[in-house]
C-alpha positions in Angstrom: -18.6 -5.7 4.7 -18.5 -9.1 3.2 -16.2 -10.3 5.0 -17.9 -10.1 8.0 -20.7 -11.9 7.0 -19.0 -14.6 5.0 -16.2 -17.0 5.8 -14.8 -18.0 3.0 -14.6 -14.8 1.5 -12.8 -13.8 4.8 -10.7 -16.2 4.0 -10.0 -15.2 0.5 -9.7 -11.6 1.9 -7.0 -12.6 5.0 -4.6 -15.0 2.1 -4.5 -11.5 -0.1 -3.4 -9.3 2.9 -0.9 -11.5 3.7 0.5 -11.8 0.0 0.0 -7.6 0.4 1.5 -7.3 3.4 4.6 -9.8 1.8 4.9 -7.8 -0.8 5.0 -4.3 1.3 8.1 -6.6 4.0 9.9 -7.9 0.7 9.5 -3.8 -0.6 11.3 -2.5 2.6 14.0 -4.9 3.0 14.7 -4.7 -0.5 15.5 -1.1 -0.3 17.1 -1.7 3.2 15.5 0.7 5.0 12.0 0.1 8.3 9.1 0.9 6.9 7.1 4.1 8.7 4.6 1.8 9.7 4.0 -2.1 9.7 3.9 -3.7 6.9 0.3 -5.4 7.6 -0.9 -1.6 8.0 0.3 -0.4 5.3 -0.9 -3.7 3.0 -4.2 -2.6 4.6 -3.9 1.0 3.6 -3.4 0.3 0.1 -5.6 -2.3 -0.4 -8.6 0.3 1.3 -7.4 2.9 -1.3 -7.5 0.7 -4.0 -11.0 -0.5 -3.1 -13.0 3.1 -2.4 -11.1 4.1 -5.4 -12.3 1.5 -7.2 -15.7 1.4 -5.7 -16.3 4.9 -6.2 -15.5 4.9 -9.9 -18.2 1.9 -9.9 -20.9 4.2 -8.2 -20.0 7.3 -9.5 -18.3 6.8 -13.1 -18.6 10.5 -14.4 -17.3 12.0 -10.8 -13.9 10.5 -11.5 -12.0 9.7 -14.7 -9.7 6.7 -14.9 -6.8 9.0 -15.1 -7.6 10.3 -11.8 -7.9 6.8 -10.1 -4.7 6.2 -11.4 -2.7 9.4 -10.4 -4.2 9.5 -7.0 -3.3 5.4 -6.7 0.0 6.7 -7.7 0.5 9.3 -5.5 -0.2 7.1 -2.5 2.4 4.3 -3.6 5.2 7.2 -5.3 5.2 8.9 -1.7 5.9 5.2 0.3 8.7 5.0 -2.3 9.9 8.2 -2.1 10.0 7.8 1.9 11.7 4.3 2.0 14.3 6.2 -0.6 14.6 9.4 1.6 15.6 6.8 4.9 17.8 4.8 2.9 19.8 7.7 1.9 19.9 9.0 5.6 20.4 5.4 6.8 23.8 5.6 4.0 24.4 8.8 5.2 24.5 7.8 9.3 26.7 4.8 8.7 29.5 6.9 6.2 29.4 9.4 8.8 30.3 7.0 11.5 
């Protein structure tokens, strides 16, 4: 919401979405494999996690234990591994089989 209404935080906010969304291309190409969505959107997705996990934990401290932040935080970015892992090994797979 600040970032509607101020600029230069906007700006602060767009430079770490693009060093997110960096980090999300290098990720993929590293492992070989097209991510299941752009990388921008995924940047975004984790970033929004992160925040409303984080945000909650501000507004509700006793609802949600650090642990839990942490295992649902790790969930989200285990299963984009596991995916990019699971389509490398099928991409391997294709191209032995051919």
């Amino acid at each position: 919401m600040l970032a509607a209404r101020d600029a230069r935080f906007r700006t602060k906010l767009n430079a770490l979405m693009i060093e997110k969304r960096d980090f999300m291309v290098h990720f993929y190409e590293r492992v070989g494999v097209q991510p299941p969505s752009p990388a921008t959107e995924l940047a975004m997705g984790l970033m929004s996690l992160v925040e409303g996990v984080k945000l909650f934990r501000l507004s509700s401290p006793h609802d949600m234990t650090a642990e839990a932040a942490e295992s649902i935080l790790m969930l989200f970015i285990d299963s984009l591994i596991r995916l990019a892992r699971l389509r490398a090994s099928e991409q391997t797979g294709h191209q032995s089989a051919a």
